[in-house]
TORNU-632526 format. One record per atom (N, C-alpha, C, CB): x, y, z; residue in one letter. Coordinates in pm, whole numbers, padded with zeros to 5 digits, always signed. Glycine has a CB too. Layout:
residues N
XYZA;...
END
This chain:
residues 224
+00197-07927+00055X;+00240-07843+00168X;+00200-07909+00299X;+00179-07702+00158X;+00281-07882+00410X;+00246-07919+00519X;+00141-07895+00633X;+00323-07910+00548X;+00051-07877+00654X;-00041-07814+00732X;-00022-07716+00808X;-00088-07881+00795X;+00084-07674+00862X;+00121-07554+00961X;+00091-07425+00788X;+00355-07575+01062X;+00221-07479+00708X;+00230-07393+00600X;+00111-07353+00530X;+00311-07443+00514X;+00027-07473+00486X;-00141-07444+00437X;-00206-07333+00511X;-00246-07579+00467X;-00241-07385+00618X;-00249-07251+00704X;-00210-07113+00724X;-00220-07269+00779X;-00092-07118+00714X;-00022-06958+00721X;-00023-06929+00520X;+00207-06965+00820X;-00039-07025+00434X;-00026-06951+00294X;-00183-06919+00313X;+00033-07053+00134X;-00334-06973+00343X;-00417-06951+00386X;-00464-06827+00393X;-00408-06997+00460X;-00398-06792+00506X;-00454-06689+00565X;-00401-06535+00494X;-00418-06710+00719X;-00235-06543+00481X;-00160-06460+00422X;-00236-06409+00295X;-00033-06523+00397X;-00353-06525+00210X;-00351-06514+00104X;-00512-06470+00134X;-00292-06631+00017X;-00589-06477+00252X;-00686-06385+00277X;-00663-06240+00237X;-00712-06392+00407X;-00549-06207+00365X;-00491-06095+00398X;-00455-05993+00227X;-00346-06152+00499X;-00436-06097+00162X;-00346-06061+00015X;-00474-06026-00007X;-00252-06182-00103X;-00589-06089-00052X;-00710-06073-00147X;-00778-05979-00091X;-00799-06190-00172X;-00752-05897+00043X;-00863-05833+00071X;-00891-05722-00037X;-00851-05782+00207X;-00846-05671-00073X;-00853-05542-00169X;-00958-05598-00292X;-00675-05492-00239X;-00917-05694-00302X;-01063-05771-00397X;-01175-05804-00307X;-01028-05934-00479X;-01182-05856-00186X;-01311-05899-00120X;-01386-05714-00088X;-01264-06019+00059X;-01328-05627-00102X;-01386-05534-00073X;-01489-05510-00126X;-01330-05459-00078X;-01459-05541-00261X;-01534-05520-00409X;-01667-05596-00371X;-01445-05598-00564X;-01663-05753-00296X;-01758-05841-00302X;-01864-05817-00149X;-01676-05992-00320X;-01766-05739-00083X;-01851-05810+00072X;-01849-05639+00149X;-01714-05983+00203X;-01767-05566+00095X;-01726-05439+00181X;-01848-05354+00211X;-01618-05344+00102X;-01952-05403+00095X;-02061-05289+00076X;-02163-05349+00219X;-02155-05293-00117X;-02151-05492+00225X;-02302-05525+00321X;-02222-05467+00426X;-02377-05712+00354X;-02079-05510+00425X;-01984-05488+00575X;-02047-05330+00646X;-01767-05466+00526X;-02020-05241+00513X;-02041-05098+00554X;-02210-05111+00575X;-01982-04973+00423X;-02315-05183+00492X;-02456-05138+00553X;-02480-05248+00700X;-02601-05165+00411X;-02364-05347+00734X;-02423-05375+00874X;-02403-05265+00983X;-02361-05504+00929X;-02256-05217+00923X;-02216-05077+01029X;-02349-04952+01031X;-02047-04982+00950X;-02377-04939+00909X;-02467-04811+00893X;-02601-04821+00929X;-02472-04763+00760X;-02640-04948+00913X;-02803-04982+00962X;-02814-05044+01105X;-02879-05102+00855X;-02727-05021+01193X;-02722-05061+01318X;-02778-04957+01407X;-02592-05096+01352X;-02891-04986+01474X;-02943-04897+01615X;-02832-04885+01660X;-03047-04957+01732X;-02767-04753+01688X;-02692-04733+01761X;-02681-04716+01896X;-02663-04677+01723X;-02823-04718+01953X;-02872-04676+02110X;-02869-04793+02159X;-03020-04604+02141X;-02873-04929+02112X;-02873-05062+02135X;-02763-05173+02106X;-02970-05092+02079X;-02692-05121+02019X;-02611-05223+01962X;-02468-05128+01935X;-02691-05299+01815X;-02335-05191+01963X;-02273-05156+01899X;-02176-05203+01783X;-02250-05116+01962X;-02167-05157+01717X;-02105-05186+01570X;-01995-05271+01529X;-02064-05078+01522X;-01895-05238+01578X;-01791-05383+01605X;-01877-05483+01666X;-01650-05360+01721X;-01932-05497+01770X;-01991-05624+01777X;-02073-05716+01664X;-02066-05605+01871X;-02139-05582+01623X;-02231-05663+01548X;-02131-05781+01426X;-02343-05535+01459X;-02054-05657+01373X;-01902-05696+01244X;-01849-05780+01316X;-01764-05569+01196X;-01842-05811+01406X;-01770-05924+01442X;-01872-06033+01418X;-01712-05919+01587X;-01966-06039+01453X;-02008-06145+01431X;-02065-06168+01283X;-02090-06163+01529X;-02084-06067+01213X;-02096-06074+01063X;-02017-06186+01007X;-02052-05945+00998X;-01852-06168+01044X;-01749-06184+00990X;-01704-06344+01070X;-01658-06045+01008X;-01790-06390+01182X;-01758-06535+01196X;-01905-06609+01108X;-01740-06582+01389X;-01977-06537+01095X;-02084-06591+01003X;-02023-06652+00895X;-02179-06489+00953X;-01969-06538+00849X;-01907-06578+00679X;-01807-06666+00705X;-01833-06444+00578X;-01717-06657+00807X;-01577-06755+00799X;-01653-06887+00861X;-01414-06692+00913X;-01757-06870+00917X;-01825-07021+00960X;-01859-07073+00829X;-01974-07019+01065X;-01937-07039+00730X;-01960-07092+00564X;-01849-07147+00483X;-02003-06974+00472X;-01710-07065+00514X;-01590-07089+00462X;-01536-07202+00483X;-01513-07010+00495X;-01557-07265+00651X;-01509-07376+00627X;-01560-07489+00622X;-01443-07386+00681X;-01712-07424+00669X;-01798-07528+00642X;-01777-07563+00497X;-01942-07491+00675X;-01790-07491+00396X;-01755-07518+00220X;-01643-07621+00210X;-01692-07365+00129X;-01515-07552+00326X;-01366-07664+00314X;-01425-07754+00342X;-01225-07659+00408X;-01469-07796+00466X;-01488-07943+00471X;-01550-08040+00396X;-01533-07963+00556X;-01690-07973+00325X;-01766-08065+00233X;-01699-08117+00141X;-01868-08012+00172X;-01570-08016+00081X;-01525-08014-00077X;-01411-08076-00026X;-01504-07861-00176X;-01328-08098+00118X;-01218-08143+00127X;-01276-08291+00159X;-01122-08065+00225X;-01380-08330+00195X;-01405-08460+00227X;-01425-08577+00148X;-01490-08456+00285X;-01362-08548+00034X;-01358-08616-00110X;-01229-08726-00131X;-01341-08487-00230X;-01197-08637+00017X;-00982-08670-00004X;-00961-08823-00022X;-00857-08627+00181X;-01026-08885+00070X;-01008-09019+00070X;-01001-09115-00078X;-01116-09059+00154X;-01017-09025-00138X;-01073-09098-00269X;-00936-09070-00375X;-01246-09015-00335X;-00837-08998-00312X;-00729-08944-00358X;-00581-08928-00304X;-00770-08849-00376X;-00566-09013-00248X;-00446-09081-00161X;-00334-09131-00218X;-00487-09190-00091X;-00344-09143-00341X;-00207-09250-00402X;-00112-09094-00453X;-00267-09402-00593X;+00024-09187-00422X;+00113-09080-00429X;+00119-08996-00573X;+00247-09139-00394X;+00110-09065-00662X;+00086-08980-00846X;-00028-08827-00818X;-00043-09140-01000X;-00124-08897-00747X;-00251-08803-00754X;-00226-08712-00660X;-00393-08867-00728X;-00152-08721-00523X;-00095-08652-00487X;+00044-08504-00576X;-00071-08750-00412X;+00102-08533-00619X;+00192-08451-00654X;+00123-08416-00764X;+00325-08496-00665X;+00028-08444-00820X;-00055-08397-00934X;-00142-08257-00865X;-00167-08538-00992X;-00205-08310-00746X;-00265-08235-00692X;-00232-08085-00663X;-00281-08293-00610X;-00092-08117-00613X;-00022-08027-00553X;-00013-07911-00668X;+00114-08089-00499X;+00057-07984-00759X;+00082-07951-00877X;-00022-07822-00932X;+00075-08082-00954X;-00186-07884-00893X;-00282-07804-00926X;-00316-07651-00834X;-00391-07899-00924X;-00259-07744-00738X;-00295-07632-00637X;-00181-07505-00629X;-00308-07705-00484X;-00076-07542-00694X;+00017-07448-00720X;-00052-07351-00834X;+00156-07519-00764X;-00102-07404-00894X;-00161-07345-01051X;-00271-07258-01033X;-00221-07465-01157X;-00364-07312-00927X;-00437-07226-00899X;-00425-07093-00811X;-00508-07287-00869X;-00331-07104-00749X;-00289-06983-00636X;-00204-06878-00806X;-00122-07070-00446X;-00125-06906-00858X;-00114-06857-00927X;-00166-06743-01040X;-00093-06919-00927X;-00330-06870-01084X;-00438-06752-01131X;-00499-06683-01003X;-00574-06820-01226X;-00457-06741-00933X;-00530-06616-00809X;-00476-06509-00782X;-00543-06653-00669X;-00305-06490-00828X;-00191-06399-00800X;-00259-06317-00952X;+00005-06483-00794X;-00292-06389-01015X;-00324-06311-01183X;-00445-06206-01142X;-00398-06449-01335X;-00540-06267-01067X;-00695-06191-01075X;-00667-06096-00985X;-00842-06279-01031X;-00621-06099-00860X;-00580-05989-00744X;-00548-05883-00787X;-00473-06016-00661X;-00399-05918-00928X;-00347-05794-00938X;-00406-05762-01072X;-00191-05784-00923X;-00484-05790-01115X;-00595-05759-01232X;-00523-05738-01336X;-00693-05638-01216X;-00483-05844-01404X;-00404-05872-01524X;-00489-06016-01596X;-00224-05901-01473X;-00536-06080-01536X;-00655-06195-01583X;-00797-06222-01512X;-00591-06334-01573X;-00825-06221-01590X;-01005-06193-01500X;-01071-06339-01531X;-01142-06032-01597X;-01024-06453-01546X;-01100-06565-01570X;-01121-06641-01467X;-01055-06635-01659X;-01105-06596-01314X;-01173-06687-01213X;-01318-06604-01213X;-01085-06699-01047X;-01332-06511-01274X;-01470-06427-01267X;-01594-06570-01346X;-01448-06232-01396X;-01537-06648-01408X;-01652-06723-01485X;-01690-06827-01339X;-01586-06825-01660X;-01587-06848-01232X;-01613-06915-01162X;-01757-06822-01103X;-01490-06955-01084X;-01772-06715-01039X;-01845-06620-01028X;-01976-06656-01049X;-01806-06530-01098X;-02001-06666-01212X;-02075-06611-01262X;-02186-06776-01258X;-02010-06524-01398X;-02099-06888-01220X;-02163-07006-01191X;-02215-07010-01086X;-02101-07101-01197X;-02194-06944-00987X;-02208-06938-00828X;-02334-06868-00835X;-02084-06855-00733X;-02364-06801-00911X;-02515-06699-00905X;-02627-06757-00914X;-02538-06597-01014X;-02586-06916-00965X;-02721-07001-00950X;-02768-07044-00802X;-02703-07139-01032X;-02646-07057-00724X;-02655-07074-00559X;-02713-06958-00514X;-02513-07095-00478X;-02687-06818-00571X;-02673-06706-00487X;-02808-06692-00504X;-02574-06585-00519X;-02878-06683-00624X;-03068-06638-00642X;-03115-06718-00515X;-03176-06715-00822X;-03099-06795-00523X;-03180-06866-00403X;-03137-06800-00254X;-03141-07042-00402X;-02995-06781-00212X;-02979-06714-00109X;-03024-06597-00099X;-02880-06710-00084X;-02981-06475-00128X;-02976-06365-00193X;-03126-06324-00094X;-02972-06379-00381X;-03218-06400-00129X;-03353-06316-00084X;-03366-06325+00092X;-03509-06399-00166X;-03334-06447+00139X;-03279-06457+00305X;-03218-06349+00357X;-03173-06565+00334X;-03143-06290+00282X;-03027-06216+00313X;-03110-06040+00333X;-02893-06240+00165X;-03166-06059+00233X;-03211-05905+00233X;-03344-05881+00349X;-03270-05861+00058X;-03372-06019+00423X;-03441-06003+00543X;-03405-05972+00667X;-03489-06085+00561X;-03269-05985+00669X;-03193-05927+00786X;-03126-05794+00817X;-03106-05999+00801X;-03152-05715+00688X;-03121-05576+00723X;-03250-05527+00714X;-03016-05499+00635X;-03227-05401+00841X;-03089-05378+00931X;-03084-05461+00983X;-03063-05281+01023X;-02927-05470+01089X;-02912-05560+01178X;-02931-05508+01271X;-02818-05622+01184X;-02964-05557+01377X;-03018-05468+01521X;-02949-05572+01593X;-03211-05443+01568X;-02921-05691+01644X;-02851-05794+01731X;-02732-05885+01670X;-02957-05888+01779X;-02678-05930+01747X;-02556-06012+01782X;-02600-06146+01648X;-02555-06073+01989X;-02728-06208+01667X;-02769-06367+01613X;-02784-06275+01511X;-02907-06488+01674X;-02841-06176+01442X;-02883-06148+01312X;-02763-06138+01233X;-02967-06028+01303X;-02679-06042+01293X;-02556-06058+01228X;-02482-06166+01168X;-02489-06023+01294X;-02469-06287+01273X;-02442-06394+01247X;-02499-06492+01122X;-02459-06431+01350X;-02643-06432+01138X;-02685-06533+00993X;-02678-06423+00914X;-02854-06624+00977X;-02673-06364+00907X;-02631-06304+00789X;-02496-06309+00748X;-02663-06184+00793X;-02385-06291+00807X;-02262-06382+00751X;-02249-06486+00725X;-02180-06392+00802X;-02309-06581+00742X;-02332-06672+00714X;-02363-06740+00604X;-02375-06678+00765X;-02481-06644+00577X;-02521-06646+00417X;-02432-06562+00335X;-02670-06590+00390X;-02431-06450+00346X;-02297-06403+00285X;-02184-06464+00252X;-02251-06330+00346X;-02183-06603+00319X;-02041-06666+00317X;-02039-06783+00209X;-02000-06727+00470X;-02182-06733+00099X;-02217-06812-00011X;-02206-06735-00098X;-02332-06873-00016X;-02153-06605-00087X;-02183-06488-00235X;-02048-06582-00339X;-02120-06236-00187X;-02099-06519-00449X;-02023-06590-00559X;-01889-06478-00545X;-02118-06598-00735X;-01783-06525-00560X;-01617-06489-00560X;-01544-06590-00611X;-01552-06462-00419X;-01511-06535-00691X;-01352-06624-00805X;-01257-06620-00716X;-01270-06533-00971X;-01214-06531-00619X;-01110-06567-00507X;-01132-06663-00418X;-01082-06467-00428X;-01288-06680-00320X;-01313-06761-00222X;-01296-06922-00336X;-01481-06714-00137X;-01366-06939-00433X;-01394-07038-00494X;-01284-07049-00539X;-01492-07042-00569X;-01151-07059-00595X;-01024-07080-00621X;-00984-07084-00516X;-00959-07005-00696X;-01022-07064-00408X;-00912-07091-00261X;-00958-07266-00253X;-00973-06967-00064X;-01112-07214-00235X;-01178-07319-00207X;-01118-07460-00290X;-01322-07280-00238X;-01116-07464-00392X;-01058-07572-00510X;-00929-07597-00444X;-01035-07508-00686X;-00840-07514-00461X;-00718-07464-00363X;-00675-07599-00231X;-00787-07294-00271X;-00753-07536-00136X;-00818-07641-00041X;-00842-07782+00025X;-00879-07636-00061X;-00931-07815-00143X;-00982-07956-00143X;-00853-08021-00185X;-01116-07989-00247X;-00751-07997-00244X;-00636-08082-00264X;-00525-08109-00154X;-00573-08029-00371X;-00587-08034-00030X;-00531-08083+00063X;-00583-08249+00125X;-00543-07972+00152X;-00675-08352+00039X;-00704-08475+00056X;-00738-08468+00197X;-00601-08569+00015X;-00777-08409+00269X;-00812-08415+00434X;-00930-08288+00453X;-00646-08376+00547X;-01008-08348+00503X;-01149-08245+00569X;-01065-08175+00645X;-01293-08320+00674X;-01046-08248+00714X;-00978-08109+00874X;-00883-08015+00794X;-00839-08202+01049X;-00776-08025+00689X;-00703-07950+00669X;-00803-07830+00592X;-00587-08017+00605X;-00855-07926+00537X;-00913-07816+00390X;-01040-07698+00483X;-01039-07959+00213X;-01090-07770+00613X;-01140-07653+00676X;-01111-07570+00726X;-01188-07657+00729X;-00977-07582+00789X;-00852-07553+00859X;-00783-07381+00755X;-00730-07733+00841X;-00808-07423+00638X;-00732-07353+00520X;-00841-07244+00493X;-00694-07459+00375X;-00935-07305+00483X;-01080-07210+00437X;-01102-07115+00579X;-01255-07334+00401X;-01073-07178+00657X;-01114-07091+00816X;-00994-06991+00839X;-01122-07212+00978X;-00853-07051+00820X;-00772-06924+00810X;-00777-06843+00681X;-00632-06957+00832X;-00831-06870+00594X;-00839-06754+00483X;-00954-06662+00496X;-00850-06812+00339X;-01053-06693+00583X;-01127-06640+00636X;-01118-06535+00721X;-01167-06706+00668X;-01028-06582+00830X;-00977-06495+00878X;-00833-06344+00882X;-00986-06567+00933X;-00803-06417+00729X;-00700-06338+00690X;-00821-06211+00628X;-00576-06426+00569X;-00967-06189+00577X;-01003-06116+00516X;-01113-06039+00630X;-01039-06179+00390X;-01019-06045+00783X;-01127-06004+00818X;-01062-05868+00883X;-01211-06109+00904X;-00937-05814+00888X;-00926-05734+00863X;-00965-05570+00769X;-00878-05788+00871X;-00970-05639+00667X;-01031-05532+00569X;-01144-05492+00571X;-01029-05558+00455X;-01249-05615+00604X;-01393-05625+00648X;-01413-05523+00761X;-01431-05777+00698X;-01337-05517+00876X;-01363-05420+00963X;-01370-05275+00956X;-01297-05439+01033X;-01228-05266+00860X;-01232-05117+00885X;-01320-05058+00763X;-01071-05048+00890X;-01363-05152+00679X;-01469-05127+00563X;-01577-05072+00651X;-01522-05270+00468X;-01600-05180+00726X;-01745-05146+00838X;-01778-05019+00890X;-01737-05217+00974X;-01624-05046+00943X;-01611-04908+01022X;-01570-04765+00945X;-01499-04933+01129X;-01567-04803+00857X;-01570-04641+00767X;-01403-04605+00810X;-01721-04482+00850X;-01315-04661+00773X;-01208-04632+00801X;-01149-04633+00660X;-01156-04712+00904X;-01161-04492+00598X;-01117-04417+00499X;-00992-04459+00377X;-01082-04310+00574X;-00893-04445+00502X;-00732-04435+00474X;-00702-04558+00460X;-00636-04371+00582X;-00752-04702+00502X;-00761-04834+00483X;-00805-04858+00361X;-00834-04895+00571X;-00952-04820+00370X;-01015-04848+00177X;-00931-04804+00092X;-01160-04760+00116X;-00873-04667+00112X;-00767-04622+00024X;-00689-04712-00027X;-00690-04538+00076X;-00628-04752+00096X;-00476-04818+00056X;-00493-04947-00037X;-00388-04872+00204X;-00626-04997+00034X;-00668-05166-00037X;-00719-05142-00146X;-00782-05268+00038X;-00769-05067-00192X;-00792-05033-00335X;-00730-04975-00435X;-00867-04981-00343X;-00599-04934-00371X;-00494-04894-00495X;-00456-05000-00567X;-00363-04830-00453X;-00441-04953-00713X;-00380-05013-00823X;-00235-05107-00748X;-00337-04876-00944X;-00105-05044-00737X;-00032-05074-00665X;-00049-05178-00581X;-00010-04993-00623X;-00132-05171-00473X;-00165-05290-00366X;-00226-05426-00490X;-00322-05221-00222X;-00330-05383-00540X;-00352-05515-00623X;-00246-05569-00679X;-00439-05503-00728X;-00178-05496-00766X;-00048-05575-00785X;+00063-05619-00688X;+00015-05511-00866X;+00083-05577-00623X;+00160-05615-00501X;+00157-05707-00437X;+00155-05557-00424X;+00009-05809-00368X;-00065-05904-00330X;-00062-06012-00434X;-00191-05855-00300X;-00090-05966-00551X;-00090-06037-00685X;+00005-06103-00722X;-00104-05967-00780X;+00136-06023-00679X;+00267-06107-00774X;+00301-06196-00595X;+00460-05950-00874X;+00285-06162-00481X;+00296-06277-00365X;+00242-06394-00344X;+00265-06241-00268X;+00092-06370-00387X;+00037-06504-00419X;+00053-06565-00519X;-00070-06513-00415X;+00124-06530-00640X;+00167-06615-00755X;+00341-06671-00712X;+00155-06506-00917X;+00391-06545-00658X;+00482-06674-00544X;+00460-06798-00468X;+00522-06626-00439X;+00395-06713-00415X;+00319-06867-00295X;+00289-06984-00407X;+00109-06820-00191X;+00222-06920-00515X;+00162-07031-00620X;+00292-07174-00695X;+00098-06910-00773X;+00421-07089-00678X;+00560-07072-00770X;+00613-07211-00678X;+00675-06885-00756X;+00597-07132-00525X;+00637-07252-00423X;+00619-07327-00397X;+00642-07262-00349X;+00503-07351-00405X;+00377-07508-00375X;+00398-07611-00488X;+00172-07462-00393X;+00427-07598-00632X;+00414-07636-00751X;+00567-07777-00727X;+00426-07477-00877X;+00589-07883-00678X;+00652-07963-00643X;+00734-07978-00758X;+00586-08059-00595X;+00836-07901-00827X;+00897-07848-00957X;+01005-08023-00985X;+01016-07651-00920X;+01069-08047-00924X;+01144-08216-00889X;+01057-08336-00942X;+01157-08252-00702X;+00921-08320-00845X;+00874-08421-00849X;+00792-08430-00913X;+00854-08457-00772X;+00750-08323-01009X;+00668-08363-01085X;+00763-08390-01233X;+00547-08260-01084X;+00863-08283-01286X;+00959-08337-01370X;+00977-08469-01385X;+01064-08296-01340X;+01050-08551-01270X;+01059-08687-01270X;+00941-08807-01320X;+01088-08703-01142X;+00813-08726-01220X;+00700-08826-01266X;+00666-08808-01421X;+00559-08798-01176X;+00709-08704-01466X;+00662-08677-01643X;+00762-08747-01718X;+00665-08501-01707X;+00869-08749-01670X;+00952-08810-01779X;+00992-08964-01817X;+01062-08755-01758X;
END
């Protein structure tokens, strides 16, 4: 895909997963809103900066994992790539709309990163300022997720740091919608993102997106 497009499938595919990131991130979202001095601080601010914490980790992650690219330049490994990265948006269209649950093992590897974070994290609530918030998204922006980590993989086959941070930073920001009104106790939102329906709905778009990316020509040709 082309970089404008990476970007906008990116983010779209934030936007798609939120109804799953709820599950992962909605709960601190709602205790930064709820444990905030309110005589001092106010609450969107703080969520805002929660939420560049975490999308700062996001692409910081793209870049490390996209900076490999160089090592993967020849045109075969290219359309192979692609190839993969079609495959993976796909199981990502599967887990959203909860019909396959096997990016969850990705998950369950990530918890060796997370013990070690995990205890940082629980030093910053409540949040009372602007910087606390911030590291604490930050770290948050290491919790284990079969969606972030399949984006992430996702990503790195864009063979370029800048893109693959580029991709991780707009998917970041596609999930920061949901994050807010989680925060903010906005009812009729959680509703909607947590219906059955919406998971599937998001689910079968990103296995489009997945359908589209998959270079169907060029990889035929190279197999045969």
């Amino acid at each position: 895909m082309t970089e404008p497009l990476s970007a906008l499938t990116a983010l779209l595919l934030g936007l798609l997963g939120s109804a799953h990131c709820l599950g992962m991130c909605g709960g601190i979202s709602s205790a930064v809103a709820m444990g905030i001095d309110r005589q001092n601080a106010h609450p969107l601010r703080l969520l805002i900066g929660f939420n560049l914490g975490r999308i700062a980790s996001y692409t910081l992650a793209g870049a490390l994992l996209g900076s490999i690219g160089w090592l993967i330049r020849t045109p075969e490994v290219t359309l192979l790539l692609r190839s993969f990265a079609g495959l993976i948006l796909v199981l990502m269209g599967l887990y959203v709309a909860q019909i396959w649950r096997g990016l969850a093992y990705l998950e369950k590897q990530g918890n060796r990163l997370w013990r070690h974070i995990q205890p940082l994290s629980r030093k910053l609530l409540p949040v009372s300022n602007s910087l606390q918030s911030l590291a604490l998204g930050a770290l948050w922006g290491w919790l284990p997720c079969g969606l972030v980590y399949s984006t992430l993989i996702w990503s790195a086959t864009a063979s370029d740091w800048k893109v693959s941070a580029t991709m991780m930073a707009c998917f970041g920001l596609g999930t920061v919608p949901a994050m807010l009104a989680t925060g903010l106790l906005a009812n009729q939102v959680q509703t909607l993102l947590k219906s059955r329906h919406t998971h599937r709905i998001a689910g079968l778009l990103i296995i489009l997106f997945g359908l589209y990316t998959i270079p169907w020509q060029g990889l035929s040709l190279s197999l045969s």
